[in-house]
N, C-alpha and C positions, 0 to 999 in steps of 0.2 A: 346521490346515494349517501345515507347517513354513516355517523363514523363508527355505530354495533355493527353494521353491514361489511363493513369495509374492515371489520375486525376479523369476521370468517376471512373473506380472504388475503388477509395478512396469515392469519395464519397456516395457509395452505400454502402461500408464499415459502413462509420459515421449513417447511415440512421437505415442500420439495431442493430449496436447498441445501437441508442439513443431510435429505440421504443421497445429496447428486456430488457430484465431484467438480462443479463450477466454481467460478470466483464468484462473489457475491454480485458484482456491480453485470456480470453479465447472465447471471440466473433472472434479477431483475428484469433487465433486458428481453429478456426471451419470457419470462411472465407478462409482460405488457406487451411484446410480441400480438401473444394468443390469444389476445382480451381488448380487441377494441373498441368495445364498450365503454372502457373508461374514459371519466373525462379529467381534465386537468389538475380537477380537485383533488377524485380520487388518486390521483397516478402521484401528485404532491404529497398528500393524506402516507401513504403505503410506503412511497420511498423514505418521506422522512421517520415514520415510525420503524422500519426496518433496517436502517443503516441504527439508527439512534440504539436501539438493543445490539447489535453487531458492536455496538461501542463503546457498550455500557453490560454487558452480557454476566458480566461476573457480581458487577454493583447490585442490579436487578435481582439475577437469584438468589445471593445473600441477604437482602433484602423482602425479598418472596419468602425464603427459607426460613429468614426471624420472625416474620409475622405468623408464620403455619403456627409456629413453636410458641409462639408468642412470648417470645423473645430478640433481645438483641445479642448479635455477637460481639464479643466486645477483643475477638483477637482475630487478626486475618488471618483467612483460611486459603488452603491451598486449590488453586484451582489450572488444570491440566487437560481438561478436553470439552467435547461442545456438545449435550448440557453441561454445563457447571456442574446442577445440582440434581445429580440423576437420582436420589433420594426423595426428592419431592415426587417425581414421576413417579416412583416406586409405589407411594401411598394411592395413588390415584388409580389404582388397580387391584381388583380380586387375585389372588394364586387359583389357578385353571384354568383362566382363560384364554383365549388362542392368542399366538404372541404377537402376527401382524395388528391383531384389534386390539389388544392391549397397549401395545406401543404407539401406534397412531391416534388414540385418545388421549391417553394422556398426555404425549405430545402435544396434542391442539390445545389442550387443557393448558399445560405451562405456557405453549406459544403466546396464546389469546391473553394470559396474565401476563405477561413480559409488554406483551404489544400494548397493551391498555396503561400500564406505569409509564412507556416511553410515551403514549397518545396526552398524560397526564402532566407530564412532565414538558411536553409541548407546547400545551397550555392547547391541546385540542378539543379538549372535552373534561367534565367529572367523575369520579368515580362512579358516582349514584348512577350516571348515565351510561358508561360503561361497562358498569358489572351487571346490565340486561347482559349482554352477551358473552360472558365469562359463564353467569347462569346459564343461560342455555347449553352452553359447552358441558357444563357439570352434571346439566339434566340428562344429556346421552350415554354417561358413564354405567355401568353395571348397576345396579341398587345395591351390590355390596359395596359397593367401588366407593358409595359415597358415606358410607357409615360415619365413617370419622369427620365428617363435618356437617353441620347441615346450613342449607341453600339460603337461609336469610344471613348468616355470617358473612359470605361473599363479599358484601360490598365493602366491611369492614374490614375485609381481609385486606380487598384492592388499595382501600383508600391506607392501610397499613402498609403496606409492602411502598405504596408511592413517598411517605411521610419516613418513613426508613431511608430508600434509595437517596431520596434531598438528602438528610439528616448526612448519612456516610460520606457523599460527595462535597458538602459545604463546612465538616469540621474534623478530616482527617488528622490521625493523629501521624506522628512520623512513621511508626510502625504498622501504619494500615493505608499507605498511598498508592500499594498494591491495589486493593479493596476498591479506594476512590475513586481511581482512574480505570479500575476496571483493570485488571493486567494479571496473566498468569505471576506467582510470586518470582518464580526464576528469571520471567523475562522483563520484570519492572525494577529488581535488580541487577542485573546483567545494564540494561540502557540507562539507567539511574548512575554507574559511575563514571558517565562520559562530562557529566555534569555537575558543580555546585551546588551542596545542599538548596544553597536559596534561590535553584532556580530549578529546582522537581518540580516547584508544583506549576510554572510557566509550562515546563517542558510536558504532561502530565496534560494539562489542558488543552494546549494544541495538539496533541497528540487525537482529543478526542473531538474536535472541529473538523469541520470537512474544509479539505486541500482547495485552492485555487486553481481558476482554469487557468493556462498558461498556452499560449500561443508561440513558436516562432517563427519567426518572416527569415525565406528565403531571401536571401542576400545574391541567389545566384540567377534568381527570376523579375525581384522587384526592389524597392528602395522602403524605407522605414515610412517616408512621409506617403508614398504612394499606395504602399499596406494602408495607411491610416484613413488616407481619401476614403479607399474603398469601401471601410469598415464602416465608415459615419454617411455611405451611403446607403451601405446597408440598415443603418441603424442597431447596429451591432454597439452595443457599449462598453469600454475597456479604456484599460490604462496603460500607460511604459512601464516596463519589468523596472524595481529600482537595481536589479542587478547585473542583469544580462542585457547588453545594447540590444539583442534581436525579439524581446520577449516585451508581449502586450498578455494584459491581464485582462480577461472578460469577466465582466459583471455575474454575467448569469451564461449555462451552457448551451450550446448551439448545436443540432444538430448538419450533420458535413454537409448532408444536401440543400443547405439553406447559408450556408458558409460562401460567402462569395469570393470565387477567385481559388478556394480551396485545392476544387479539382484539377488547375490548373498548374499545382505545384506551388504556388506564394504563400502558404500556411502549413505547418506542422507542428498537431498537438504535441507539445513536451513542455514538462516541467522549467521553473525557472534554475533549477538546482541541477538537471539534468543537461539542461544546455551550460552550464557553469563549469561540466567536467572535460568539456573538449576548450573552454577557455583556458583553463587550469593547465592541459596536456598543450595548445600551444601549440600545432602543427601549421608549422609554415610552405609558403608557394613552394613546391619541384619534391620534397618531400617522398618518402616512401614511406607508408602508416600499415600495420597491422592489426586491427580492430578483432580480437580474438574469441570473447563473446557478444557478439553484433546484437544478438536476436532481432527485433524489428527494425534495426539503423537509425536512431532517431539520430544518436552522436555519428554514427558515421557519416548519415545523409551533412551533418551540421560541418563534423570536420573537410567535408569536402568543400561545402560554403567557406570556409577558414581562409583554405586551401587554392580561393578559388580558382577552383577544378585545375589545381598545374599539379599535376606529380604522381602518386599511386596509391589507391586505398584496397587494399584485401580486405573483405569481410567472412568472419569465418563463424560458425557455431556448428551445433551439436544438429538443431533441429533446422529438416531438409526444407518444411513449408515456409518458416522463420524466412528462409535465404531469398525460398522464391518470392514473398510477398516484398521483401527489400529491394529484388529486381525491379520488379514495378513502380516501385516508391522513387528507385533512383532515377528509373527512365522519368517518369512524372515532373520530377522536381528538378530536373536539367546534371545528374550527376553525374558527368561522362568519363571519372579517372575510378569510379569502382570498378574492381578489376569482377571476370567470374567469381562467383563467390563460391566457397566449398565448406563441406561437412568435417566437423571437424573427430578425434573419434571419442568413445565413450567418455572415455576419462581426458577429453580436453588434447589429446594428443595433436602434434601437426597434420595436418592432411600432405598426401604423399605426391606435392605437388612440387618440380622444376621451377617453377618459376616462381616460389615462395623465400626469396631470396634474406638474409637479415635486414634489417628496417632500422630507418632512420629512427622511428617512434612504434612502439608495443602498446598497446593499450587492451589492459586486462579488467574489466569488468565484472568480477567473478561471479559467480551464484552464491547468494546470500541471503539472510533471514530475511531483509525486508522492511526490518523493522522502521527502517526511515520512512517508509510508506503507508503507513497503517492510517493515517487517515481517508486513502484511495481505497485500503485494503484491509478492513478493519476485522475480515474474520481469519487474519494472520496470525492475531491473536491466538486464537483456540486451535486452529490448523499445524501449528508447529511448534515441536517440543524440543529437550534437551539432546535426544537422540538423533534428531536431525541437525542441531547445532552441531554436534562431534564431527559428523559425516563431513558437513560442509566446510568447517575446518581445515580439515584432511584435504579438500579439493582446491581449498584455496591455496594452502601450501605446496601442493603439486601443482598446481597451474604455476606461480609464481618460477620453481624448478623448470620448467619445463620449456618457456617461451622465455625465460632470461638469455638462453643461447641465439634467440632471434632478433635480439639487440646489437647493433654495429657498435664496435667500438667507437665512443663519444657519443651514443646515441643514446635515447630515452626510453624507461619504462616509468609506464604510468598504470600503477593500482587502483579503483576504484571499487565501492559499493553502496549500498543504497539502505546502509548499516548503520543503527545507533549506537553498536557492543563493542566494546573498544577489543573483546579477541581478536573479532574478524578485520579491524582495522588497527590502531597505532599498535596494539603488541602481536599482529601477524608481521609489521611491517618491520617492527623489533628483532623476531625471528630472523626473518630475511636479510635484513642486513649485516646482522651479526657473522650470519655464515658466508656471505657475500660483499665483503669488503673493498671489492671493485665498484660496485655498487652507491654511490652520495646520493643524498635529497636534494634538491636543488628547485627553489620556487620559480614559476615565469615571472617575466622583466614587468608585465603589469597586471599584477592580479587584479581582480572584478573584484575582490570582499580581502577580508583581512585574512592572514595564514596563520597558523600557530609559527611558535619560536624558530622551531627546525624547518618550516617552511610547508607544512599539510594543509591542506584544505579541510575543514570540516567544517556542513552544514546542518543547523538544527530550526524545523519548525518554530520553534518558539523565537528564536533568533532571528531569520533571515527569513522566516512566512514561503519559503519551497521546502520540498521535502527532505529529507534527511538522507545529508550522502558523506562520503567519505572520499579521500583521493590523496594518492604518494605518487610526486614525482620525480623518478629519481634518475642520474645520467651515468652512465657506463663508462669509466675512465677509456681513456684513449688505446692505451698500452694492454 
C-alpha cells in the first residue's frame, strides 16, 4: 500500500482518537486490532507518522497556520487543547452546514496535513507526492468550503508548512522552546525550571524521542544470567539497564506472546526509572510496606523481589480492576507476602481494614501530571491543563496528610511521581516538611544514580535515558 493510501487512514486513525477517550498508544492498538490487512510496512508507516504529530502537534499547526497566512510567526503562541489550531478548521468549512459533516471534514483535512508534514519530515515521502492526497481531502470539502484557496496551491502549501515546521524546530529562539518542542506554554515552563538553561534544549528533545523498552527480571523466579540465556535464545536483542541491576533494554518491541519465559513470571515490563523508585525506598527482608497507590504493581510486584518474599506488602488503590489484575500478576511472578489487596476511598482515604496496621515503609505514588512520561504518552500534552494541575496538587498534599499517620515511629515515607514540575515534587515536599518536622530526608546507604544535596532522587530523560520521576525519602523520628 502506497503512503497517499495510508494517509486516508491515518487519518481516520487521528479522528477516532481525538473523539474517543483512549490513550494514544492503545487507540493504536485496537486500530490495527480491526485491520489485519496490514502489513508491516503499513503498521510502521501509521505508527510512526501518528505518534510523530502527537509530539510535534503544536510545531505542525503553527507551522500549517503560517503557511495558510502565509506568514511566519515570529512570537509563541499559546496553545491549550487538541487542535492547536481550531482556526484553521474553522476556514475549511461553509456557515450552514451540518455540524457532524462540517467537523469530520475538516478534521481529516488538518489530519491528512499534519500526517503528510510528519510523513515529510520522516523522510517518508515529498510533498509533490503527498499532496495527491491532501487534494483529494480538499476536493470532498463543500465548493464553498474551498473558495479561499484553490487546489493547485496545495502542494506549495504542504511543502510550506513542512519548511516552517524544520525551520521552528532547528533555530528556536529562548522565547519560542515552547513552539519547538511542541509544548502547551504553561506546561514547557512549569518543566523547564526543574532544569538549567543549558540543558532545555537536551531536555526538550528527549522529551520528543520515543522512550526505551525496559524489561525487569524477576529475581524471585530466575537469575540475570539465566534471563539472558533465554533471551539470546530467543533472539531477542537487548542490553543491561546502565541503572537498575534487574533492567535489560530491548532493541526493538516484543510482543508478550513471543516473549519467552514472559508468561511464566521471569519478565516484567517497567521502566528503568520505575524500577529505581523501589531501590531508592529500600525495603528490606521481614519488613511491613504499604504501597498506597499500587495501580498495576510493577513497584510492588519489584519490592517484593527486594524483599525477597519475607515480610508484608499491602497494595492499595482507588481502582477495583487495577487490584484484581495485581492478584494475578502476583500469583504469576511467585509474590507470596502481598497481602489481599483493597480499595482504597475516593479521596485516597485508608480502607477500613484491622489488619492495616502502621508500616515499617509508606510508599505514596501520587497521581500526577505525567509529565515524565510524555514520550510513552505524548498526547499528555494536549490532555491536560492548569485546572487539572490545581486539583492534583490538592491530592497530593492530602495524601501526604493522610498516610503520614501509617508510618511507625523510625519508619519510612517515601513520595514519589513520574513529574518533571518541581510543585508536585521538591516544593510539595518543602510544604510537607515544614509542617512536619518529625519528618527528615534521609538517602539509602547505596543509591543506583546520584541524589541531590538533601538526598532526593530525581530522574530526567535527557540525563539518565528512563523516564522522568521524582522521589523523597524521608524517616519518622523515633519519639
Amino acid at each position: 500500500m502506497n503512503h497517499k493510501a495510508l494517509l486516508q487512514l491515518g487519518s481516520e486513525l487521528m479522528f477516532e482518537f481525538r473523539h474517543g477517550s483512549m490513550a494514544a498508544d492503545k487507540a493504536l492498538s485496537d486500530y490495527f486490532r480491526a485491520r489485519k490487512f496490514l502489513g508491516s510496512h503499513d503498521r510502521d508507516f501509521l505508527a510512526d507518522t501518528y505518534f510523530h504529530v502527537l509530539r510535534n502537534l503544536r510545531r505542525y499547526d503553527e507551522a500549517i497556520s503560517s503557511a495558510f497566512q502565509g506568514t511566519t510567526a515570529s512570537e509563541p503562541r499559546f496553545s491549550s487543547g487538541f487542535p492547536v489550531t481550531d482556526e484553521i478548521a474553522a476556514r475549511a468549512w461553509w456557515p450552514g452546514e451540518k455540524e457532524v459533516f462540517r467537523q469530520r471534514f475538516a478534521d481529516r483535512l488538518m489530519d491528512t496535513l499534519r500526517l503528510s508534514v510528519a510523513a515529510i519530515e520522516l523522510e517518508y515521502d515529498s510533498a509533490e507526492v503527498l499532496a495527491e492526497e491532501v487534494n483529494r481531502v480538499w476536493e470532498q470539502l463543500p465548493e464553498k468550503s474551498r473558495r479561499f484557496m484553490k487546489a493547485e496551491t496545495l502542494e506549495r502549501l504542504l511543502a510550506r508548512s513542512a519548511e516552517l515546521a524544520n525551520m521552528f524546530r532547528t533555530s528556536p529562539r529562548p522565547t519560542e522552546e515552547d513552539r519547538a518542542f511542541s509544548f502547551p506554554s504553561w506546561m514547557w515552563s512549569s518543566m523547564a525550571q526543574s532544569v538549567s538553561r543549558s540543558e532545555r534544549t537536551a531536555l526538550g528533545e528527549s522529551l520528543g524521542g520515543q522512550a526505551p523498552i525496559a524489561v525487569r527480571v524477576n529475581l524471585l523466579k530466575t537469575t540475570i544470567e539465566e534471563a539472558e540465556r533465554v533471551l539470546n535464545e530467543g533472539r531477542i536483542e537487548f542490553k543491561r539497564g546502565d541503572l537498575s541491576p534487574e533492567a535489560l533494554i530491548l532493541s526493538r518491541r516484543v510482543s508478550r506472546s513471543r516473549f519467552p519465559r514472559m508468561q511464566d513470571g521471569w519478565f516484567e515490563m517497567q521502566d528503568e526509572g520505575s524500577q529505581l523508585i523501589s531501590h531508592y525506598a529500600d525495603p528490606k527482608p521481614g519488613m511491613s510496606v504499604i504501597d498506597v497507590c499500587a495501580g498495576g504493581g510493577g513497584k510492588t510486584l519489584h519490592m517484593v523481589a527486594l524483599m525477597n518474599n519475607e515480610g508484608k506488602v499491602y497494595a492499595l488503590d482507588v481502582g477495583q480492576q487495577r487490584l484484581a489484575n495485581l492478584a494475578k500478576r502476583a500469583y504469576r511472578t511467585g509474590a507470596a507476602i502481598v497481602d489481599d489487596t483493597a480499595v482504597l476511598g475516593k479521596n485516597g482515604e485508608p480502607p477500613s481494614l484491622e489488619k492495616l496496621p502502621p508500616a515499617d515503609l509508606v510508599l505514596l505514588d501520587v497521581p500526577c501530571s505525567g509529565t515524565g512520561t510524555l514520550r510513552r504518552n505524548p498526547e499528555l500534552r494536549w490532555r491536560f491543563n492548569m485546572s487539572r494541575m490545581e486539583t492534583l496538587l490538592r491530592t497530593q498534599e492530602s495524601l501526604l496528610e493522610i498516610w503520614k499517620d501509617r508510618v511507625k515511629p523510625g519508619g519510612l515515607l517515601v513520595y514519589a511521581t513520574c513529574s518533571l514540575i518541581r510543585d508536585e515534587n521538591e516544593a510539595q515536599i518543602d510544604r510537607f516538611l515544614g509542617a512536619n518536622p518529625e519528618f527528615k530526608i534521609e538517602a539509602p546507604e547505596n543509591s543506583k544514580v546520584e541524589l541531590t544535596e538533601r538526598g532526593e532522587m530525581r530522574l530526567f530523560p535527557h540525563r539518565h535515558g528512563c523516564d522522568g520521576f521524582y522521589s523523597a525519602r524521608m524517616r519518622r523520628s523515633e519519639s
